[in-house]
Backbone as numpy.savetxt, mean C-alpha at the origin, in Angstrom:
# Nx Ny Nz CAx CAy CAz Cx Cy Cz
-14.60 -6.15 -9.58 -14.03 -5.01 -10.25 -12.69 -5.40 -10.84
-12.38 -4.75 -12.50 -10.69 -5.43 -12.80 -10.79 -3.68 -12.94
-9.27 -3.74 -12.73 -8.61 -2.76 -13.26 -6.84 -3.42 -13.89
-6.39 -2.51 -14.30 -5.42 -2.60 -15.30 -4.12 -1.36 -14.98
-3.12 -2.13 -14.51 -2.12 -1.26 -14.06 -0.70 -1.52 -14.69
0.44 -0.80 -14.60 1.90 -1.32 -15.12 2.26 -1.58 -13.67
3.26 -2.90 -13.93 3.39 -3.58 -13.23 4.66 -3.22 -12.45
5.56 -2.67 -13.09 6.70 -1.30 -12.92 6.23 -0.39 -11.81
5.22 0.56 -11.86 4.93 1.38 -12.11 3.82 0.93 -10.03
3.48 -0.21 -10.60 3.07 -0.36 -9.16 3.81 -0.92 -8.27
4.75 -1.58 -8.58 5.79 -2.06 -7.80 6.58 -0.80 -7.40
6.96 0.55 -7.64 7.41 1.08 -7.18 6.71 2.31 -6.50
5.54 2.16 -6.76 4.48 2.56 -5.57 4.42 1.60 -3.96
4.17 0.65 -4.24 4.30 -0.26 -2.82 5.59 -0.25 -2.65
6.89 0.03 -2.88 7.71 0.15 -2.05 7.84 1.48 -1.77
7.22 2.43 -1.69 7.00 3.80 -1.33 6.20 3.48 -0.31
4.75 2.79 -0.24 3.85 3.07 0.54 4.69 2.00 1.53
5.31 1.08 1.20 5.68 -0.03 2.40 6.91 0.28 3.30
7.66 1.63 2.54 8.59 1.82 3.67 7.64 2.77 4.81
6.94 2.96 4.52 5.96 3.40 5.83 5.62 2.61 7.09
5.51 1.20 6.83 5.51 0.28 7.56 6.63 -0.40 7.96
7.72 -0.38 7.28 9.25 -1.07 7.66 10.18 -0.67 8.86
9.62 -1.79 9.77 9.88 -1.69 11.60 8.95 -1.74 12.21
7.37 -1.78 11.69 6.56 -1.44 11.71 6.09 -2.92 12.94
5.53 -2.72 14.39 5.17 -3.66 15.60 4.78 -4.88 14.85
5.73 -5.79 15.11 5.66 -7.41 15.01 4.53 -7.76 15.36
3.53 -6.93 16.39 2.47 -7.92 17.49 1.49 -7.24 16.55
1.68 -6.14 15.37 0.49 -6.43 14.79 0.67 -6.32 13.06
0.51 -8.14 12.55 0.88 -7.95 11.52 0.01 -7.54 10.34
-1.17 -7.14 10.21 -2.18 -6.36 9.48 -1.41 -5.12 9.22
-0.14 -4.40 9.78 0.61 -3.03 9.62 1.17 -4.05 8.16
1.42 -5.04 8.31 2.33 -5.45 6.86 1.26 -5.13 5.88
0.13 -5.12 5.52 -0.91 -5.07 4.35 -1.06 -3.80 3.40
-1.97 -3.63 2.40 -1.91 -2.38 1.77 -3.30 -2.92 1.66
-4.07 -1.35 1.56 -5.67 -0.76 1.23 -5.30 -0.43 0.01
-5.63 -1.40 -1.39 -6.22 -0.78 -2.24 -7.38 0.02 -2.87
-8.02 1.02 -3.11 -8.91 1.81 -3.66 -8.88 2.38 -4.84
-10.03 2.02 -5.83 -10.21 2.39 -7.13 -11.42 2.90 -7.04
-11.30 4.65 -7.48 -12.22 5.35 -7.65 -12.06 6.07 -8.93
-13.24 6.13 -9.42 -13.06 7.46 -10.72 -11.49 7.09 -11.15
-11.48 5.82 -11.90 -10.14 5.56 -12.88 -9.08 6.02 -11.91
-9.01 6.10 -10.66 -8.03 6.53 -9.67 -7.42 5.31 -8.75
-6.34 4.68 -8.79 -5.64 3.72 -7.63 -4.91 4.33 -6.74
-5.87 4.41 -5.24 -4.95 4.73 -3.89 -4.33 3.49 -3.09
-3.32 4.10 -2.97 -2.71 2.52 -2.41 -2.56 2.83 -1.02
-2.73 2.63 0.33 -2.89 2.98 1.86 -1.88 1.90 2.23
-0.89 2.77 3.16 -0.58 1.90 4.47 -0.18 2.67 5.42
-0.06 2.20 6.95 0.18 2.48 7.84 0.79 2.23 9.25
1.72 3.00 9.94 2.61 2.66 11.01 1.83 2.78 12.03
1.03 3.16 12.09 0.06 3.61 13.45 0.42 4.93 13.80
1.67 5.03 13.80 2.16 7.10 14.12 1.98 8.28 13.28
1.24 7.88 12.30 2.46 9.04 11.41 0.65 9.23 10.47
């Protein structure tokens, strides 16, 4: 699958979704990653602390 994004525009999406994770348990570093998803011309970008 390609898709086509601004590069701006996603960079300041992952630092939205990544302060979610910032402090985020050393013992598990898969919390550092992001779930991309492209649906219906749609990019969800996922991450997670385990809490929240």
């Amino acid at each position: 699958m390609k898709f086509s994004v601004s590069s701006s525009e996603l960079l300041k999406q992952l630092q939205v979704a990544g302060s979610l994770t910032a402090g985020a348990n050393p013992v598990l570093p898969i919390l550092e990653d992001f779930l991309f998803e492209v649906e219906n011309n749609k990019l969800t970008i996922t991450a997670s602390d385990l809490e929240t």
